[in-house]
SEMI-369316 format. One record per residue (C-alpha): x, y, z. Coordinates in steps of 0.05 Angstrom, whole numbers, padded with zeros to 5 digits, always signed. Layout:
<pts>
XYZ;...
</pts>
This chain:
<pts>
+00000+00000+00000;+00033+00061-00024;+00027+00122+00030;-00022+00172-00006;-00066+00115-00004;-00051+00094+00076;-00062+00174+00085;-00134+00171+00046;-00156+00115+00087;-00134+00147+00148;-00174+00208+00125;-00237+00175+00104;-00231+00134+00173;-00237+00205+00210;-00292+00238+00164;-00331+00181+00175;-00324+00170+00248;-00396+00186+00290;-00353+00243+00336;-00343+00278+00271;-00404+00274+00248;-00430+00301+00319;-00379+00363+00309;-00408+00374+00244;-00473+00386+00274;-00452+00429+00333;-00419+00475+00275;-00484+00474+00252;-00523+00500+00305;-00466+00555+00308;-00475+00579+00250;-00554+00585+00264;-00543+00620+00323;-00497+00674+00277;-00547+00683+00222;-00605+00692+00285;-00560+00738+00313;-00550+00779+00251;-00621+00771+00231;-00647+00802+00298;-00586+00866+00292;-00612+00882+00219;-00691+00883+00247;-00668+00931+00300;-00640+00968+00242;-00698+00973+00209;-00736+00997+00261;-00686+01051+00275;-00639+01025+00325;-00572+01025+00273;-00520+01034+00332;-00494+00958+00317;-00462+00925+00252;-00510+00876+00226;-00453+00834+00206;-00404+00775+00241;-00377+00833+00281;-00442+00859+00309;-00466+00789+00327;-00407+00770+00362;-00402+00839+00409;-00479+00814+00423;-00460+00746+00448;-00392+00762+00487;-00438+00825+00525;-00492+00766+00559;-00472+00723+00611;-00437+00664+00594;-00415+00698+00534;-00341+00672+00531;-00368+00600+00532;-00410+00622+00478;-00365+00642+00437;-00319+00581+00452;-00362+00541+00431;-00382+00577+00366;-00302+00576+00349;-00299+00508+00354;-00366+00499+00316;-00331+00542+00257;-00271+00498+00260;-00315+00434+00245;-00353+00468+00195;-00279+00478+00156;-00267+00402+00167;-00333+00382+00144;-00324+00420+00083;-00254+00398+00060;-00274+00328+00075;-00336+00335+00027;-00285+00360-00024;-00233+00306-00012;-00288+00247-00008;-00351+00270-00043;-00426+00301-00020;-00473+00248+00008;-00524+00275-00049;-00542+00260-00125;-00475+00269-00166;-00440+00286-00099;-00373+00262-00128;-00371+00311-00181;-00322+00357-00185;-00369+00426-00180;-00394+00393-00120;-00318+00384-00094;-00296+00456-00115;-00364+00477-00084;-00357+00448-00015;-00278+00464-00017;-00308+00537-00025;-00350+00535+00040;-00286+00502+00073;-00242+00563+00059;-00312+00608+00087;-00316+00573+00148;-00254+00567+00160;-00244+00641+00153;-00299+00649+00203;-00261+00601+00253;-00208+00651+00240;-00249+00720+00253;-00287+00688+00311;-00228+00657+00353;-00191+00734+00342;-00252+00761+00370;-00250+00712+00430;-00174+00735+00443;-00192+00813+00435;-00177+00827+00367;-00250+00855+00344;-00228+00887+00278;-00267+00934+00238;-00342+00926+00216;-00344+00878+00144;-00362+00943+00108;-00297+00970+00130;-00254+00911+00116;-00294+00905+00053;-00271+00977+00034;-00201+00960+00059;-00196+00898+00028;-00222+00925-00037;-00173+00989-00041;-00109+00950-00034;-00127+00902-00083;-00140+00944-00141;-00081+00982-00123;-00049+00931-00151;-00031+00904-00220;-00088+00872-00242;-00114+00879-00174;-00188+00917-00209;-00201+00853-00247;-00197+00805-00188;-00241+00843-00151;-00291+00847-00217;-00274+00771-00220;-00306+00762-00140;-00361+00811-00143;-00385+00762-00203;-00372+00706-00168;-00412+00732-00110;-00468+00746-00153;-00464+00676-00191;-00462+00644-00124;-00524+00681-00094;-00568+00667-00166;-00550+00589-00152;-00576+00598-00081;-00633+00626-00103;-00649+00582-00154;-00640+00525-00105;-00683+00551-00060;-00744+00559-00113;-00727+00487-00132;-00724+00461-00067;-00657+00439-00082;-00644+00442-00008;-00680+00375+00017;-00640+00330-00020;-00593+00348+00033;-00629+00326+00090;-00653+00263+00107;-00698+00227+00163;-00748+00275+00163;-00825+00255+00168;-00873+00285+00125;-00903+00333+00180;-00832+00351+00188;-00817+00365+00123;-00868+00409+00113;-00853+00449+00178;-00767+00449+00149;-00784+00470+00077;-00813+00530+00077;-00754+00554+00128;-00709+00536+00077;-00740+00570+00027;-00744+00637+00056;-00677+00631+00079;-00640+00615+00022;-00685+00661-00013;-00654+00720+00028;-00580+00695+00039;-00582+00694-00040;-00607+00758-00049;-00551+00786-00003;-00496+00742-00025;-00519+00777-00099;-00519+00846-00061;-00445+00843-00038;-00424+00824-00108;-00460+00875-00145;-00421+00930-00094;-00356+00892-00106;-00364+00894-00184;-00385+00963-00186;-00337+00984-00137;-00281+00952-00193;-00324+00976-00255;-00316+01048-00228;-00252+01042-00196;-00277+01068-00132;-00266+01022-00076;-00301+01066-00027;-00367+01039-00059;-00355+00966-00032;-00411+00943+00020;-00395+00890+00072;-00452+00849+00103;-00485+00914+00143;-00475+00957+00086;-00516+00914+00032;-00564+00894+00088;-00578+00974+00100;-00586+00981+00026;-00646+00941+00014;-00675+00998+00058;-00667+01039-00002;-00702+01001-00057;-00778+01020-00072;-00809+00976-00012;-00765+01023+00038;-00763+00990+00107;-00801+00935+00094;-00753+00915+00049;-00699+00913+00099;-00748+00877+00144;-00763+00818+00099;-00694+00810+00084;-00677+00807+00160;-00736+00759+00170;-00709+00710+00120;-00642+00712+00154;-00669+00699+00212;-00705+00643+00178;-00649+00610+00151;-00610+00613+00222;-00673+00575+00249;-00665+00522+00185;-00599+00514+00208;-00616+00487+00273;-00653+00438+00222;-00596+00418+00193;-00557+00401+00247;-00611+00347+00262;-00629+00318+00192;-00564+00343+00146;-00522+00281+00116;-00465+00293+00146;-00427+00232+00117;-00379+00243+00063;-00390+00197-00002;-00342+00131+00023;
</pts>
């Protein structure tokens, strides 16, 4: 047995194992908890309370200010951490779903991977003290020094288009129900109850996934970095379209929807990568 293929089983062994799996759903329920968080911060927006980010940022500061905050957040680092694992084990192994071996699938979970694990990243700084700046900020930061260099304008055209392309395929998912074949277990009573949560919550984190991009691509197009949004800043922004507040509203509902089909997840997700 040559030793890429001892490694692989090794790996495959440890994806598959039931603690894993377990980890996988606690990451879960963390990252329901986030999207409730920022959910509840952009209603209070709405309703004319803007004094926090409704962003990663703003729904950390809310958990480490209640009591028992720290553990919280503990907790939520090490959800984030088995998120990332998840992930690059779906891309290494395969997606327990139709054509889960394919390599869009793969590229697609590796994606998330790099995501979550960048959320480990943010939230186990915050635990240690280092808050940062508000994503709108880093988004304008972030933005600036990349077109400032060579080439720099078209990568950032090149992400603002992937970040729309990315929230059109959530969306399109979520009108096709694309979602359940996902989850398994579920009674029919229960499925009923899960679905329309998914729905509505895809439904909006497509809609702001699409938001950030069109900033990011406009913010290239023009070359004026200033015009990037962050998180807060595209939620704020659906303020501004015709339906006014109410637009911001229903967008906050359905991420608040999709933190509660989260929680869903972590009980009927597949968790297992393809073996």
């Amino acid at each position: 047995m040559t030793s890429n293929s001892a490694v692989e089983r090794v790996g495959r062994k440890a994806a598959g194992h039931p603690w894993f799996h377990l980890m996988s759903r606690v990451g879960l329920v963390a990252r329901g908890l986030l999207y409730l968080l920022i959910g509840w911060l952009a209603l209070q927006v709405a309703f004319g309370d803007g004094g926090k980010e409704a962003d990663r940022k703003g729904a950390l500061q809310a958990v480490a200010e209640k009591p028992g905050g720290p553990a919280v957040l503990v907790l939520m680092v090490v959800g984030f951490a088995a998120l990332a694992l998840w992930q690059f084990a779906e891309a290494l192994y395969g997606r327990p779903v139709p054509d889960g071996d394919k390599a869009t699938k793969r590229l697609s979970s590796a994606a998330r991977g790099v995501v979550y694990t960048a959320g480990f990243a943010a939230t186990l700084g915050f635990l240690f003290g280092h808050t940062g700046s508000s994503s709108d900020q880093q988004s304008k930061t972030y933005t600036a020094r990349a077109m400032a260099e060579p080439g720099g304008r078209w990568l950032v055209l090149a992400i603002g288009i992937g970040f729309v392309v990315w929230g059109i395929v959530v969306l399109v998912h979520a009108v096709r129900r694309k979602f359940l074949e996902e989850l398994k277990g579920m009674s029919r009573a229960t499925r009923h109850l899960v679905q329309p949560l998914g729905v509505a919550g895809n439904l909006a984190r497509g809609l702001v996934g699409s938001g950030v991009g069109v900033f990011l691509a406009y913010a290239a197009i023009t070359f004026k970095p200033d015009k990037a949004q962050g998180l807060d800043g595209t939620l704020r922004e659906f303020a501004s379209t015709p339906a006014g507040m109410w637009g911001l509203v229903a967008v906050a509902a359905g991420v608040l929807l999709f933190g509660l089909y989260s929680f869903c997840e972590a009980r009927w997700r597949k968790v297992e990568a393809v073996s």
